[in-house]
N, CA, C and O atoms as a Maestro MAE file, in Angstrom:
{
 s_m_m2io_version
 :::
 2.0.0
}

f_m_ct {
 s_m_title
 :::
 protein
 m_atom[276] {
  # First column is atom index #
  i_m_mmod_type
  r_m_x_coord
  r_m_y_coord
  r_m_z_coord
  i_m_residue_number
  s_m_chain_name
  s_m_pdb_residue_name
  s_m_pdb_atom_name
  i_m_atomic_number
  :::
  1 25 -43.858 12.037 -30.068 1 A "UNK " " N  " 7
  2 3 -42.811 11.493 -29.267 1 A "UNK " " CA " 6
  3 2 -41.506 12.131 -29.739 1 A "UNK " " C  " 6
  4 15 -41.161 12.299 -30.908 1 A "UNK " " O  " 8
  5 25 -40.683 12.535 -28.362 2 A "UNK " " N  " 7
  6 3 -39.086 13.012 -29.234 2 A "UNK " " CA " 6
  7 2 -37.945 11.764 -29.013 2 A "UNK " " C  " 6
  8 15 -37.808 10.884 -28.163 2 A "UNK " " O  " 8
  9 25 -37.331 12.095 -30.024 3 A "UNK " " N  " 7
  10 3 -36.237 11.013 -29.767 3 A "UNK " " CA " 6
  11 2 -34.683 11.866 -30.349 3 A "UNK " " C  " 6
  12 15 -34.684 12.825 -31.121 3 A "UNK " " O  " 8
  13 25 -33.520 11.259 -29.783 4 A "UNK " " N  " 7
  14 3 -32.451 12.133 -30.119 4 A "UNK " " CA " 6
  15 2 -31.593 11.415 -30.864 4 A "UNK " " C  " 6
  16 15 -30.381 11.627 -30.832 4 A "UNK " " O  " 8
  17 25 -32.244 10.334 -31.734 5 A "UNK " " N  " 7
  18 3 -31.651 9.110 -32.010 5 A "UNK " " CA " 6
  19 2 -31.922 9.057 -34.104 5 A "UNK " " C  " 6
  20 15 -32.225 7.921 -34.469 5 A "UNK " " O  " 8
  21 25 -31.860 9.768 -34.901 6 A "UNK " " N  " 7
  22 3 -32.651 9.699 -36.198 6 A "UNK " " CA " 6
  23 2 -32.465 8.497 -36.686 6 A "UNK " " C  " 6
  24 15 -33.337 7.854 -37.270 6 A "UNK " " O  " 8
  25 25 -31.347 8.131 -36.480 7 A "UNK " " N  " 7
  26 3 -31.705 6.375 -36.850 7 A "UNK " " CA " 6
  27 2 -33.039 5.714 -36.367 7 A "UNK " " C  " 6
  28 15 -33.740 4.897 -36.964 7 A "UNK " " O  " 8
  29 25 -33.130 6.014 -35.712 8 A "UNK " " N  " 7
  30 3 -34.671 5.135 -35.079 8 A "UNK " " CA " 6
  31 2 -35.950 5.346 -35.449 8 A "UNK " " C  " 6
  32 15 -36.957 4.652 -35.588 8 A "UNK " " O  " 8
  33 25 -35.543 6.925 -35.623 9 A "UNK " " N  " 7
  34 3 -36.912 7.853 -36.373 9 A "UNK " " CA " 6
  35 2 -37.136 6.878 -37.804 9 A "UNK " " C  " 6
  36 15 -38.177 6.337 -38.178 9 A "UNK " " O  " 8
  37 25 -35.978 6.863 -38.357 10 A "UNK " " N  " 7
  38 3 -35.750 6.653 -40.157 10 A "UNK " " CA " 6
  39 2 -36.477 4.962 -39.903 10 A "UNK " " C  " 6
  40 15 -37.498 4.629 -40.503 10 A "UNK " " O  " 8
  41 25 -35.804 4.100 -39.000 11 A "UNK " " N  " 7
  42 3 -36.336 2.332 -38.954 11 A "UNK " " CA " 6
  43 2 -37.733 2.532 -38.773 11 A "UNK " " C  " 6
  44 15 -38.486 1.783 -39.395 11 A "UNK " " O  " 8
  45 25 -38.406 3.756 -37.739 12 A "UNK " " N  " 7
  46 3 -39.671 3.837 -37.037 12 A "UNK " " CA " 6
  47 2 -40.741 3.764 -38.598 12 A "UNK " " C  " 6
  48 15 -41.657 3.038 -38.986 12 A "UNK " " O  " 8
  49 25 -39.975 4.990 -39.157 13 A "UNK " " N  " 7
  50 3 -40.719 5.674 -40.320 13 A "UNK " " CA " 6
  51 2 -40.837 4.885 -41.598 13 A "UNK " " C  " 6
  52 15 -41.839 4.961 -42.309 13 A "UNK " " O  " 8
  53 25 -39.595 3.979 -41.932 14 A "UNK " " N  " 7
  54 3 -39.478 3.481 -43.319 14 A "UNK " " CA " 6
  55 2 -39.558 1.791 -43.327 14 A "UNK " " C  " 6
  56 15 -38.552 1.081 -43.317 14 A "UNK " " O  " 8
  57 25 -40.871 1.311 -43.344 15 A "UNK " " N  " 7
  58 3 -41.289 -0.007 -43.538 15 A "UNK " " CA " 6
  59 2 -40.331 -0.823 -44.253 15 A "UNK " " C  " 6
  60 15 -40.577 -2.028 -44.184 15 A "UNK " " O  " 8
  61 25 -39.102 -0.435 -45.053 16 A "UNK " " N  " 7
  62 3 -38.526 -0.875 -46.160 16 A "UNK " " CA " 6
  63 2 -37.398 -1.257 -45.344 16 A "UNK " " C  " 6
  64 15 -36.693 -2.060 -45.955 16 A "UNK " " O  " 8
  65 25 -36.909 -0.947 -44.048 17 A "UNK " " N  " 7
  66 3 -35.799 -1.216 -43.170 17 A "UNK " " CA " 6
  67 2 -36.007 -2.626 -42.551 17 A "UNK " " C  " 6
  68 15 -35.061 -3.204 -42.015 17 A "UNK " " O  " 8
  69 25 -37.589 -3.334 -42.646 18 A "UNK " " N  " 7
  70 3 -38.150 -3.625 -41.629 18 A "UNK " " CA " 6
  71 2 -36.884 -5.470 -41.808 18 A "UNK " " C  " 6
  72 15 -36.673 -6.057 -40.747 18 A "UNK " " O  " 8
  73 25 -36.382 -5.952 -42.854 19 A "UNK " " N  " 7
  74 3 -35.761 -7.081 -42.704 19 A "UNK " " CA " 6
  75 2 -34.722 -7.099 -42.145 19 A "UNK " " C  " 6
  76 15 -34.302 -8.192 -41.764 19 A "UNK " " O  " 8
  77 25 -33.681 -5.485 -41.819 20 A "UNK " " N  " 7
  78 3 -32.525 -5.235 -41.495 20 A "UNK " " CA " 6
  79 2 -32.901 -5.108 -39.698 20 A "UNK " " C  " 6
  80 15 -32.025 -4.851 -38.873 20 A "UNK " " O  " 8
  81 25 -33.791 -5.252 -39.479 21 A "UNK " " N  " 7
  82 3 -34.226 -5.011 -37.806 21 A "UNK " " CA " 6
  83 2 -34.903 -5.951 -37.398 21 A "UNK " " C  " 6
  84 15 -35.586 -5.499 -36.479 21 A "UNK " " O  " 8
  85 25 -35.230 -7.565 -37.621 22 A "UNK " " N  " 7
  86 3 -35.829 -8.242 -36.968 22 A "UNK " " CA " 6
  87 2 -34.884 -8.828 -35.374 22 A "UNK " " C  " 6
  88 15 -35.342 -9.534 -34.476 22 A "UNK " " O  " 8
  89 25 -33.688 -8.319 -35.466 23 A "UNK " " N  " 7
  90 3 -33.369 -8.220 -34.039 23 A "UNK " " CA " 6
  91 2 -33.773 -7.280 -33.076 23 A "UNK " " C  " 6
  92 15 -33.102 -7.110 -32.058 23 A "UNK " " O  " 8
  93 25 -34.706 -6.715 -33.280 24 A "UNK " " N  " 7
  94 3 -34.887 -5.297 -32.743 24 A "UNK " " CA " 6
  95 2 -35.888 -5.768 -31.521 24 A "UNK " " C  " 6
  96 15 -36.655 -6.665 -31.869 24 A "UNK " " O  " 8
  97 25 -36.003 -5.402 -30.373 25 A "UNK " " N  " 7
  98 3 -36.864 -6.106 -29.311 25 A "UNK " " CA " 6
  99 2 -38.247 -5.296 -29.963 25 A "UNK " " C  " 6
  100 15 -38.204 -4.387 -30.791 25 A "UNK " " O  " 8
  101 25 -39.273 -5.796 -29.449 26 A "UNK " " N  " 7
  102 3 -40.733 -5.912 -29.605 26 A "UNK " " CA " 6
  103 2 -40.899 -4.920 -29.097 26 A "UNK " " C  " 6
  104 15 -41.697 -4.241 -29.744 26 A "UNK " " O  " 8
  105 25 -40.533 -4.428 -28.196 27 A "UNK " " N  " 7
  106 3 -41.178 -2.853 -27.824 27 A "UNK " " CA " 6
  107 2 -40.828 -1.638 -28.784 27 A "UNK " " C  " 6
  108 15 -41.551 -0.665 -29.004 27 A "UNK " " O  " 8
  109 25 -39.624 -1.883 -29.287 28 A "UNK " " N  " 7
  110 3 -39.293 -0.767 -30.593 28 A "UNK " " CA " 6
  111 2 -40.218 -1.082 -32.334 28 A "UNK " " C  " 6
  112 15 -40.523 -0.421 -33.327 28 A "UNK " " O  " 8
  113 25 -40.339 -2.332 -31.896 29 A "UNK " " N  " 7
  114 3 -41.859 -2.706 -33.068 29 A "UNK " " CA " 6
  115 2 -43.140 -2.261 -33.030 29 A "UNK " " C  " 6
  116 15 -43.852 -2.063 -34.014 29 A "UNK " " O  " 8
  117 25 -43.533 -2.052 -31.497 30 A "UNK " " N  " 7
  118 3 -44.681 -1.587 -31.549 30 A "UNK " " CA " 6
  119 2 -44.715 0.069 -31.391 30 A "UNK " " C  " 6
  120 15 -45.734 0.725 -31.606 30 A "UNK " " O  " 8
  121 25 -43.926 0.424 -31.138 31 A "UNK " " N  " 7
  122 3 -43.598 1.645 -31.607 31 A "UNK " " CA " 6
  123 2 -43.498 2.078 -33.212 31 A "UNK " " C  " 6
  124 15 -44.017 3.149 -33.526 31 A "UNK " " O  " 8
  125 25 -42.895 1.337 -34.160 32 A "UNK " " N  " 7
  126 3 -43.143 1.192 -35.235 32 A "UNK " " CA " 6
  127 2 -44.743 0.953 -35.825 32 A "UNK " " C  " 6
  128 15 -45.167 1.419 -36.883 32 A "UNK " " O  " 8
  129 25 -45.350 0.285 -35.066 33 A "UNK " " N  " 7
  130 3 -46.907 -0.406 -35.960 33 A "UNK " " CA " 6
  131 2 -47.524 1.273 -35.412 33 A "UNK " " C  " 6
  132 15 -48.055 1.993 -36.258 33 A "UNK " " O  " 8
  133 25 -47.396 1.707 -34.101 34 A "UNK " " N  " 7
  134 3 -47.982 3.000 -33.816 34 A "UNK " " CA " 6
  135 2 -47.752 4.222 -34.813 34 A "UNK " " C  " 6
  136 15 -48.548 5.159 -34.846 34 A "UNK " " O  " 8
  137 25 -46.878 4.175 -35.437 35 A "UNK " " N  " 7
  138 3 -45.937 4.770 -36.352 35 A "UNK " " CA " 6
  139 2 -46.714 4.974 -37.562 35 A "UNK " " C  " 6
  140 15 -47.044 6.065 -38.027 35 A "UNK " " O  " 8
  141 25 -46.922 4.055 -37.934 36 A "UNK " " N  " 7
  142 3 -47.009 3.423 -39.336 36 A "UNK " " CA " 6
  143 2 -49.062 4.003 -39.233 36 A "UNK " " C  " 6
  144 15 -49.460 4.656 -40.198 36 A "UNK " " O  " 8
  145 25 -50.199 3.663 -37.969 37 A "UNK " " N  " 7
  146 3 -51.071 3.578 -38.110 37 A "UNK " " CA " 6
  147 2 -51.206 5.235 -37.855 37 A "UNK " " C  " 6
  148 15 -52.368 5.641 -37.872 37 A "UNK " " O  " 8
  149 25 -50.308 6.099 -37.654 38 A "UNK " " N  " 7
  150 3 -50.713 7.421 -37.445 38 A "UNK " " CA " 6
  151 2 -50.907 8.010 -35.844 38 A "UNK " " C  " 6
  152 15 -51.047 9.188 -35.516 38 A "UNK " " O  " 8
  153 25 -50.881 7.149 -35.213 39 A "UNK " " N  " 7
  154 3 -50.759 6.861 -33.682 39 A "UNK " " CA " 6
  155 2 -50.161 8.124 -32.863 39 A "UNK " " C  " 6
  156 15 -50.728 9.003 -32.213 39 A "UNK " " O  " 8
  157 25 -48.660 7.850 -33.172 40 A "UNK " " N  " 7
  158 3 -47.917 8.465 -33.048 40 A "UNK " " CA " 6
  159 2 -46.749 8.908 -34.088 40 A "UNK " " C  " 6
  160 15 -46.107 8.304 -34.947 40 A "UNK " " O  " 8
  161 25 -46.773 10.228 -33.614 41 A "UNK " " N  " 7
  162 3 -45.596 10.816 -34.422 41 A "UNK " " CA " 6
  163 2 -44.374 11.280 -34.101 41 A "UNK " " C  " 6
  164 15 -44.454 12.247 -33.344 41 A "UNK " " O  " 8
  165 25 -43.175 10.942 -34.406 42 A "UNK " " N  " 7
  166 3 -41.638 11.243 -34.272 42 A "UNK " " CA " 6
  167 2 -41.248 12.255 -34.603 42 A "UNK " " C  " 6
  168 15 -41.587 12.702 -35.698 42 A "UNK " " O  " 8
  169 25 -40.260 13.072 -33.617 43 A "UNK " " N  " 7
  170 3 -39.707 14.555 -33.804 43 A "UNK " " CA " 6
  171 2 -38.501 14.238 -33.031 43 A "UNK " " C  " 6
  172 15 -38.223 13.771 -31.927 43 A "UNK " " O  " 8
  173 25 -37.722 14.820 -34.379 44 A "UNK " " N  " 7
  174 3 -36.054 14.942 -33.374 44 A "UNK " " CA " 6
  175 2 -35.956 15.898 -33.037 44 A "UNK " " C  " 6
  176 15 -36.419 16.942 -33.495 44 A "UNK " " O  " 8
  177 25 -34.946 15.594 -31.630 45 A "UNK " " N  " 7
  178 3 -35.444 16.660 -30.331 45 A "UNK " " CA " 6
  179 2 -33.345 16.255 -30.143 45 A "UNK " " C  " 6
  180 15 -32.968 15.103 -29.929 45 A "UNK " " O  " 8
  181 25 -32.443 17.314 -30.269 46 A "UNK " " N  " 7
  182 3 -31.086 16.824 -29.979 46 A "UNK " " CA " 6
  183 2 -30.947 16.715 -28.227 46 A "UNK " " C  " 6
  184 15 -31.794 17.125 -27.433 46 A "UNK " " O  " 8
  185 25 -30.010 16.236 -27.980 47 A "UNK " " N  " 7
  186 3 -29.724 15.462 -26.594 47 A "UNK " " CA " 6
  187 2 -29.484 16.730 -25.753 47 A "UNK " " C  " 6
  188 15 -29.413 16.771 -24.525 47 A "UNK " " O  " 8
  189 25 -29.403 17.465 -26.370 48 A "UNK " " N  " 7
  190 3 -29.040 18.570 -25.423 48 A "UNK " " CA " 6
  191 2 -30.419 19.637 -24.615 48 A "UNK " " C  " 6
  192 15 -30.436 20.545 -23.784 48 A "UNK " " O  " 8
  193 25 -31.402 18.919 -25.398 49 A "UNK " " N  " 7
  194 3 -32.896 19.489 -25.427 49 A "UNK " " CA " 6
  195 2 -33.517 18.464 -24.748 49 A "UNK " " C  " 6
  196 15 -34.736 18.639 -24.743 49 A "UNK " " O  " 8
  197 25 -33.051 17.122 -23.976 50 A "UNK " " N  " 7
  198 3 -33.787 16.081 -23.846 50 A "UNK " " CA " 6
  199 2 -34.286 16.384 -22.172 50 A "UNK " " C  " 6
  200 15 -33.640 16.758 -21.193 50 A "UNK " " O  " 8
  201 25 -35.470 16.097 -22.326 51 A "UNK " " N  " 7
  202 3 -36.466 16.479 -21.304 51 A "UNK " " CA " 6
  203 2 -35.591 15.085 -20.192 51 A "UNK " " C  " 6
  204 15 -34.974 15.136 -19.128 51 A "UNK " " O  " 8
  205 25 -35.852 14.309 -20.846 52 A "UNK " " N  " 7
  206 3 -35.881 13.389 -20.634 52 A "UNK " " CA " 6
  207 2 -34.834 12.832 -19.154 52 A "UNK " " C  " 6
  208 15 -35.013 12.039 -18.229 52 A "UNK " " O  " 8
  209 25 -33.496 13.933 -19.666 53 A "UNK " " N  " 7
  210 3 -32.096 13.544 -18.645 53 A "UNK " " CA " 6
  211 2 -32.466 13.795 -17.334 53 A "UNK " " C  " 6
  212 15 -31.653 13.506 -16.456 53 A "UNK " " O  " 8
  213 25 -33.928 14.454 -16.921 54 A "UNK " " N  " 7
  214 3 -33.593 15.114 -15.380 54 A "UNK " " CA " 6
  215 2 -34.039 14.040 -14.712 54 A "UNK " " C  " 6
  216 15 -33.781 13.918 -13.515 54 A "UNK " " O  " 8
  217 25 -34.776 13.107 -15.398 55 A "UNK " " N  " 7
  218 3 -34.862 11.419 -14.459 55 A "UNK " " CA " 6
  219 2 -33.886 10.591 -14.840 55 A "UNK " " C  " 6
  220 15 -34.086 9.475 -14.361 55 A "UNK " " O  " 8
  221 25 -32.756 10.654 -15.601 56 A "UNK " " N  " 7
  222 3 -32.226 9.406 -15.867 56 A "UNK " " CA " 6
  223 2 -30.798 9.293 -15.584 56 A "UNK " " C  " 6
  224 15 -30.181 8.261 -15.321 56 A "UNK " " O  " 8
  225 25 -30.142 11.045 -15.713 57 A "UNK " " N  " 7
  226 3 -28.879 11.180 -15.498 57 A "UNK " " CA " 6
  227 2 -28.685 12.029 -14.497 57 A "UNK " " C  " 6
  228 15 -29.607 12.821 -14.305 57 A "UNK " " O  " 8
  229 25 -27.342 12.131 -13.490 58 A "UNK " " N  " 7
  230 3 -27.029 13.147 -12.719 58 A "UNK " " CA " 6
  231 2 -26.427 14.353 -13.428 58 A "UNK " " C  " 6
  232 15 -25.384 14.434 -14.077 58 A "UNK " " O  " 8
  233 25 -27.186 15.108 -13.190 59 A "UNK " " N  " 7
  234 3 -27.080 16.632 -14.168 59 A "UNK " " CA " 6
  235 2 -26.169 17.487 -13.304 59 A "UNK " " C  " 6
  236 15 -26.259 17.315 -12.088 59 A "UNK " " O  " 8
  237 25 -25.176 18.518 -13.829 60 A "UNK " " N  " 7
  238 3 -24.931 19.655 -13.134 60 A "UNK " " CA " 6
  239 2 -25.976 20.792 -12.715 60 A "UNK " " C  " 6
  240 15 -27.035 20.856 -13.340 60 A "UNK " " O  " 8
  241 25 -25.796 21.406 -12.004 61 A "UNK " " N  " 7
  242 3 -26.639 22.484 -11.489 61 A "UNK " " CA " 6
  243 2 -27.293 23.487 -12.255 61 A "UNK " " C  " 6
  244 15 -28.463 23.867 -12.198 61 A "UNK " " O  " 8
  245 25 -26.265 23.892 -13.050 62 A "UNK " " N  " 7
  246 3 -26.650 24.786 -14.213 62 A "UNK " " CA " 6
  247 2 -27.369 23.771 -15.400 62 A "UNK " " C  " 6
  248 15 -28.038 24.404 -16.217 62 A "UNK " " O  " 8
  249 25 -27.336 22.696 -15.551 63 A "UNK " " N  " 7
  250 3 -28.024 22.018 -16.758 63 A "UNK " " CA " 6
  251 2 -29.145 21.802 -16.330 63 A "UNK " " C  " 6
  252 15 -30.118 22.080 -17.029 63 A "UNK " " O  " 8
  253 25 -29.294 21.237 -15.042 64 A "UNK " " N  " 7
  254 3 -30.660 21.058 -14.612 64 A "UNK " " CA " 6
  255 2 -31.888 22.206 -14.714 64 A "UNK " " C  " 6
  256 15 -33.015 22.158 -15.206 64 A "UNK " " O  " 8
  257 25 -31.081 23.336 -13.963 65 A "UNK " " N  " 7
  258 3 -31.900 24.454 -13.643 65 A "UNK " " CA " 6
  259 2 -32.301 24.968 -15.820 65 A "UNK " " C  " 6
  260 15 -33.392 25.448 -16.130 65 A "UNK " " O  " 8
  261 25 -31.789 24.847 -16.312 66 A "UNK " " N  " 7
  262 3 -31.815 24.958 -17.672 66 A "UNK " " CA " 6
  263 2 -33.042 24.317 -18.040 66 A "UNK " " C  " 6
  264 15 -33.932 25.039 -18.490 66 A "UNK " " O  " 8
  265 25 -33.360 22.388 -17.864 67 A "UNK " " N  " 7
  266 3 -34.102 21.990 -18.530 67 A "UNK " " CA " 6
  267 2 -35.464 21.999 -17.522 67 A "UNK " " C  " 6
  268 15 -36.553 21.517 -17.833 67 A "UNK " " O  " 8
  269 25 -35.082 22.777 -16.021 68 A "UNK " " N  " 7
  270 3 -35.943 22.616 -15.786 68 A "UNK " " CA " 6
  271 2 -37.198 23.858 -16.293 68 A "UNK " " C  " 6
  272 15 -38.411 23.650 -16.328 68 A "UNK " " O  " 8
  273 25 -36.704 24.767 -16.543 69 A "UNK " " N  " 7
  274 3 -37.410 26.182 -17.121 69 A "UNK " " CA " 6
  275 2 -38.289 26.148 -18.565 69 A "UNK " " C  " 6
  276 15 -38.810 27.178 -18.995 69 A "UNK " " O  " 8
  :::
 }
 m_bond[275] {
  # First column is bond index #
  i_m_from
  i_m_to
  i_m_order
  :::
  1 1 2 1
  2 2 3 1
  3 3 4 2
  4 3 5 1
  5 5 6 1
  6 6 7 1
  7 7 8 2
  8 7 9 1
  9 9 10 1
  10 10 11 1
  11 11 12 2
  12 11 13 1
  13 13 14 1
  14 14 15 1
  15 15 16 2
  16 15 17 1
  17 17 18 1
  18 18 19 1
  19 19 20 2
  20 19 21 1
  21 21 22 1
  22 22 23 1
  23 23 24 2
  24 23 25 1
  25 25 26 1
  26 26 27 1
  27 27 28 2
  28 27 29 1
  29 29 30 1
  30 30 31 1
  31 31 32 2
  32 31 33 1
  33 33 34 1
  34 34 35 1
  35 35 36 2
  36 35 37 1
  37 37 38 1
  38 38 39 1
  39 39 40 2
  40 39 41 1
  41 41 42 1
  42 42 43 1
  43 43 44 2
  44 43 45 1
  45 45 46 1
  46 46 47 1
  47 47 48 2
  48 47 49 1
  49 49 50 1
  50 50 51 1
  51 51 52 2
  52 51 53 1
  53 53 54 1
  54 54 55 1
  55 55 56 2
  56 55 57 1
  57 57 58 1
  58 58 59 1
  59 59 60 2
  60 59 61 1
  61 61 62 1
  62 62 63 1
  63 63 64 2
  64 63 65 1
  65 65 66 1
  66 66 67 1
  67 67 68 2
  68 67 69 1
  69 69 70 1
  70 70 71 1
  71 71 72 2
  72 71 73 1
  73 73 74 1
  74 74 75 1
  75 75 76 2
  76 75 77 1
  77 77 78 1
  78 78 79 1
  79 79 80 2
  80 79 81 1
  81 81 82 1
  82 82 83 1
  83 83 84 2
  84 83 85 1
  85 85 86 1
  86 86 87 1
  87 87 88 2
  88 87 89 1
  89 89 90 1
  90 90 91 1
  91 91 92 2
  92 91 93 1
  93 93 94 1
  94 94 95 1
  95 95 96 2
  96 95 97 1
  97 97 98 1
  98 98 99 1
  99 99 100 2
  100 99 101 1
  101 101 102 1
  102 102 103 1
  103 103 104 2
  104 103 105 1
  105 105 106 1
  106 106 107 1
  107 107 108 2
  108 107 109 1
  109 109 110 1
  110 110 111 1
  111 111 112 2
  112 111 113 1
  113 113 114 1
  114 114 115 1
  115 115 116 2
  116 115 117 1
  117 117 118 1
  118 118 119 1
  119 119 120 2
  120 119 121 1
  121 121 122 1
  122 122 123 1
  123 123 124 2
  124 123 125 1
  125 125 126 1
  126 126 127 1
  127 127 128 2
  128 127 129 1
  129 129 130 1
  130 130 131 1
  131 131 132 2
  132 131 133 1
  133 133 134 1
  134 134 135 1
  135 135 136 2
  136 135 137 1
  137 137 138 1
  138 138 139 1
  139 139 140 2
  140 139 141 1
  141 141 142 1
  142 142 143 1
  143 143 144 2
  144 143 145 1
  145 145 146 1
  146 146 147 1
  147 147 148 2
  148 147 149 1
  149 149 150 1
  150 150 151 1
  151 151 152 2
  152 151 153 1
  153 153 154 1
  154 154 155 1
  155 155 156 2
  156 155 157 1
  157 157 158 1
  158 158 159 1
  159 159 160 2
  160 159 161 1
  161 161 162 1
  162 162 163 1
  163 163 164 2
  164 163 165 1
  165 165 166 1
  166 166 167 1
  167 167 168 2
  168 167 169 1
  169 169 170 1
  170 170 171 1
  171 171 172 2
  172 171 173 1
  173 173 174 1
  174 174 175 1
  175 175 176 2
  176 175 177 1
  177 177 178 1
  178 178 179 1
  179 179 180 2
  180 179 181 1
  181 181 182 1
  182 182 183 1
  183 183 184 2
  184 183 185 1
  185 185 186 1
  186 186 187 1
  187 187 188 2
  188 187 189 1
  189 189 190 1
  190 190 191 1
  191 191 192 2
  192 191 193 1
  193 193 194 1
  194 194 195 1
  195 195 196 2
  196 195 197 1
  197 197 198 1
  198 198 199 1
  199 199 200 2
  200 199 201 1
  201 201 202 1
  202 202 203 1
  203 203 204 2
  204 203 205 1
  205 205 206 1
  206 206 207 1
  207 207 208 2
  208 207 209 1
  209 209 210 1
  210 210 211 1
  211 211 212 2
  212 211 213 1
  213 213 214 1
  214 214 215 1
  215 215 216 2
  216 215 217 1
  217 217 218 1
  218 218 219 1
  219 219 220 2
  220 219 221 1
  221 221 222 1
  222 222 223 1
  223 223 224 2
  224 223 225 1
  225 225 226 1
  226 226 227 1
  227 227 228 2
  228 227 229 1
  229 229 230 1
  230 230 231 1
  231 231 232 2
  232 231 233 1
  233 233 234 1
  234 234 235 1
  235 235 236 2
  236 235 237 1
  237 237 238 1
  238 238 239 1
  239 239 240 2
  240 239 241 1
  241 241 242 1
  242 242 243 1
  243 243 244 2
  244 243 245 1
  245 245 246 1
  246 246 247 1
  247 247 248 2
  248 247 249 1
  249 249 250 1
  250 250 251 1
  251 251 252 2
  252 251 253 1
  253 253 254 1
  254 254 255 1
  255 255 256 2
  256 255 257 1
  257 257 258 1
  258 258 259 1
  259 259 260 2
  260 259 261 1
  261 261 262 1
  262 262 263 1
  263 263 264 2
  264 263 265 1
  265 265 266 1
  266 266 267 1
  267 267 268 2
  268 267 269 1
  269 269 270 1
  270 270 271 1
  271 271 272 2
  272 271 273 1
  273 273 274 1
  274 274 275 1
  275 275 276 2
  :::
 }
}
């Protein structure tokens, strides 16, 4: 999984965070237990690389055509 966020990677990764995040909603927990069992694995990916923007944000022309290649 990429994320552009290393804070999240570091809470995902380090069981020792886990009392400083019990506000954290349940879906970023089970992302964590996936974490933890080998499931899945975390890679930072910076925002500028994020696959992710061509569904979520209105892109310029040239950025799009970029992530779409």
């Amino acid at each position: 999984m990429y994320c552009d966020s290393k804070a999240t990677i570091a809470i995902s990764c380090n069981p020792v965070q886990h009392s400083r995040t019990k506000h954290i909603d349940v879906r970023y927990h089970f992302i964590k237990k996936k974490v933890k069992k080998g499931i899945v694995e975390l890679f930072f990916v910076g925002t500028e690389y994020q696959l992710t923007d061509l569904f979520t944000k209105a892109l310029p022309e040239e950025r799009f055509t970029y992530l779409v290649r």
